[in-house]
N, C-alpha and C positions, 0 to 999 in steps of 0.2 A: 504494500500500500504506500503510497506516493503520502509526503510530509511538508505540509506547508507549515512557514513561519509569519505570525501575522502582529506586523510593528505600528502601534497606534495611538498616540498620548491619550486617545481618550479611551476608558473602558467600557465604555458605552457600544464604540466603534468595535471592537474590540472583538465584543460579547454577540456582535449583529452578525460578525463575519465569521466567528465559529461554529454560529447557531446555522447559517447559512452552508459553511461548506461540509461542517459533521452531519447533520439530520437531512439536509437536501442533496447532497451530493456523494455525501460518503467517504467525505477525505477523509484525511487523521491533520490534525493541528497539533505539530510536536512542540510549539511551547509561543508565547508571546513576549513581548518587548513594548514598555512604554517609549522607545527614544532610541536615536540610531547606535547610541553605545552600545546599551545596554542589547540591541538587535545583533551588533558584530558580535559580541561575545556568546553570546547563545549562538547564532549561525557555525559561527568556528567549533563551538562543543560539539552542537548536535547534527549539524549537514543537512541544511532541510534542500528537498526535493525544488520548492518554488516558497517567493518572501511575498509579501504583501507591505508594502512602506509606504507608510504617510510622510507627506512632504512639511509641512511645518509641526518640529515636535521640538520640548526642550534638550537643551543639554549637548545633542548634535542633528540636525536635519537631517532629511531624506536626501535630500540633495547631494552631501557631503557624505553620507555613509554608502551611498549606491555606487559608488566605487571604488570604496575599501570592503562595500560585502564581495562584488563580483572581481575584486581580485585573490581574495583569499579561496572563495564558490565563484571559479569562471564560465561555467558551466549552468549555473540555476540562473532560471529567469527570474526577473525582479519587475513587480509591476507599482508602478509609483500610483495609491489608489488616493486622490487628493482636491479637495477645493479649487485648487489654482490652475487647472488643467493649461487653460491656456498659455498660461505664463509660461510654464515648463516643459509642453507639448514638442518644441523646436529645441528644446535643451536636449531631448530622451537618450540619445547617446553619446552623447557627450559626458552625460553623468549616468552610463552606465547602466540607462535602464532599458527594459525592452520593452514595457508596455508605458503606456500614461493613462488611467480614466479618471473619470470624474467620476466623483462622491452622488454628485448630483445627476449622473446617470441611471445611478441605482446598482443593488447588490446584487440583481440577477446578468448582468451586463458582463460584472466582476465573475462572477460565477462562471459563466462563459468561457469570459475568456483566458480563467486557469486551468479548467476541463484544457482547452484548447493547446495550450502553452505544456500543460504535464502529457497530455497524450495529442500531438501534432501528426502522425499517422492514421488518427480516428476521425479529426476533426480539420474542418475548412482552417486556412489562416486565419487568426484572429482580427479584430480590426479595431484600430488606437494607433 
C-alpha cells in the first residue's frame, strides 16, 4: 500500500485530507507534519510514497522545503495543495514541485490527482 505524507499548519486541513484519502480512497497516511521542518524530518524517517505540502506554514514554507524534501525523496511526487495557486503555479518546478492545486478546488480534485500521480499506468495525466 502506497504512503502519503500530509504537511498542513492547520489540523483542520489536516484531519479533511486523511479522512479523504483513508475512508475514500484507501490510502495509508504514514504520518503528518505541521510545517516544512518538521515535514523533512518525518519524510527522511519514514519514505513516504507521495507528500501533500501546504505553501504558507510557520517555521519553514512549502516553498523552501519542496526542494530539500525532493532532494533527499527524488523520486516522490510533491503536490503543493495551497491558497495561492496562482502565485506559485509558474514557480512549480523551480521549487521542486510536481503538482500545484488549489485548496479552493476542492478535496476530491486532490484526491484525483494522487490516485493519479501514485499509480500513473492506471490513470490519464493528471492536470495542475
Amino acid at each position: 500500500m502506497k504512503n502519503v505524507l500530509i504537511v498542513d499548519d492547520s489540523p483542520v486541513v489536516r484531519r479533511a485530507i486523511r479522512f479523504l484519502l483513508e475512508e475514500k480512497h484507501k490510502l495509508a497516511i504514514c504520518s503528518e507534519a505541521e510545517d516544512g521542518a518538521h515535514a523533512i524530518a518525518t519524510a527522511e524517517a519514514l519514505k513516504p510514497d507521495l507528500i501533500i505540502l501546504d505553501l504558507a506554514m510557520p517555521k519553514l514554507h512549502g516553498a523552501a522545503a519542496a526542494p530539500i524534501l525532493k532532494r533527499i525523496l527524488p523520486g516522490v511526487p510533491i503536490i503543493l495543495f495551497t491558497m495561492y495557486e496562482n502565485a506559485v503555479k509558474a514557480l512549480a518546478p523551480a521549487n521542486a514541485v510536481d503538482m500545484v492545486l488549489s485548496k479552493s478546488d476542492g478535496f476530491s480534485n486532490l484526491a484525483r490527482c494522487v490516485q493519479a500521480l501514485l499509480n500513473p499506468s492506471q490513470n490519464p495525466a493528471p492536470v495542475g
